[in-house]
C-alpha positions in Angstrom: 93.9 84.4 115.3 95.4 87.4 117.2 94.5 87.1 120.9 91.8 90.0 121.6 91.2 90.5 118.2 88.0 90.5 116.0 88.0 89.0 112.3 85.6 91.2 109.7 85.5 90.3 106.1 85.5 93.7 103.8 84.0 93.4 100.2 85.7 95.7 97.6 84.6 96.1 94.1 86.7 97.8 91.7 90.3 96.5 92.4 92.0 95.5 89.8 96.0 95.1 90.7 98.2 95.4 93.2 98.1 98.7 93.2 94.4 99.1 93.8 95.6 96.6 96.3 97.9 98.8 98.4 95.8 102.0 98.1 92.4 99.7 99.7 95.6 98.6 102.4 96.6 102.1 102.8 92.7 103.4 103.2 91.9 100.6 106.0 94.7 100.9 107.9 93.5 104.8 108.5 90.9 102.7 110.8 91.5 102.7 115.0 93.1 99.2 116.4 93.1 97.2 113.2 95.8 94.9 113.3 96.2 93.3 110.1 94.8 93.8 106.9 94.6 90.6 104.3 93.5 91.4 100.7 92.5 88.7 98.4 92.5 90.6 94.8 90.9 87.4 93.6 87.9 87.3 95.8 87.7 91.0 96.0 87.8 90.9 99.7 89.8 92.4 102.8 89.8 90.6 105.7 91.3 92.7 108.9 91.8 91.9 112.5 91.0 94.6 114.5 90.6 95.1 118.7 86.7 95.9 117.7 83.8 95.1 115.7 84.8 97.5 112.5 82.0 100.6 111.9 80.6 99.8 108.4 80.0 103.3 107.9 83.2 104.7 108.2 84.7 101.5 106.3 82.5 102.7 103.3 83.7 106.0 103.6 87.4 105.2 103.3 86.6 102.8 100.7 84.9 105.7 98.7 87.3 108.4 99.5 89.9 105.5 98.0 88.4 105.4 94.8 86.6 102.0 95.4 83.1 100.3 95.9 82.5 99.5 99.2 80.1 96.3 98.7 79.2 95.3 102.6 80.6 94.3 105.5 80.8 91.2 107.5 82.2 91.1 111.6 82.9 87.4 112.1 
């Protein structure tokens, strides 16, 4: 784990390649201090590290405006 960083777990529904894969990348990484973004087509998830807790409002919104399902939000 990144040193000052905070681990959330992003559920995505609606991905279906790599492509969907890079446009749900692309969308998060609009988000202030994210670090790293993860995606795991598989488990439909996105797992970011970011210098804060990550707003599950405006996640859903990018999400959304993306073309995807945004299906919750968990800050580890």
């Amino acid at each position: 784990m990144l040193f000052g960083s905070v681990k959330s777990v992003v559920k995505v529904e609606g991905m279906m390649c790599e492509h969907c894969v890079a446009h749900v990348r692309e969308a998060l990484s609009k988000l202030p201090g994210v670090k790293s973004i993860d995606i795991s087509l598989q488990d439909k998830t996105a797992t970011v590290k970011s210098k804060k807790p990550l707003d599950a409002n405006q996640v859903k919104a990018l999400i959304e405006e993306a073309g995807y399902k945004f299906e919750g939000l968990e800050n580890l």
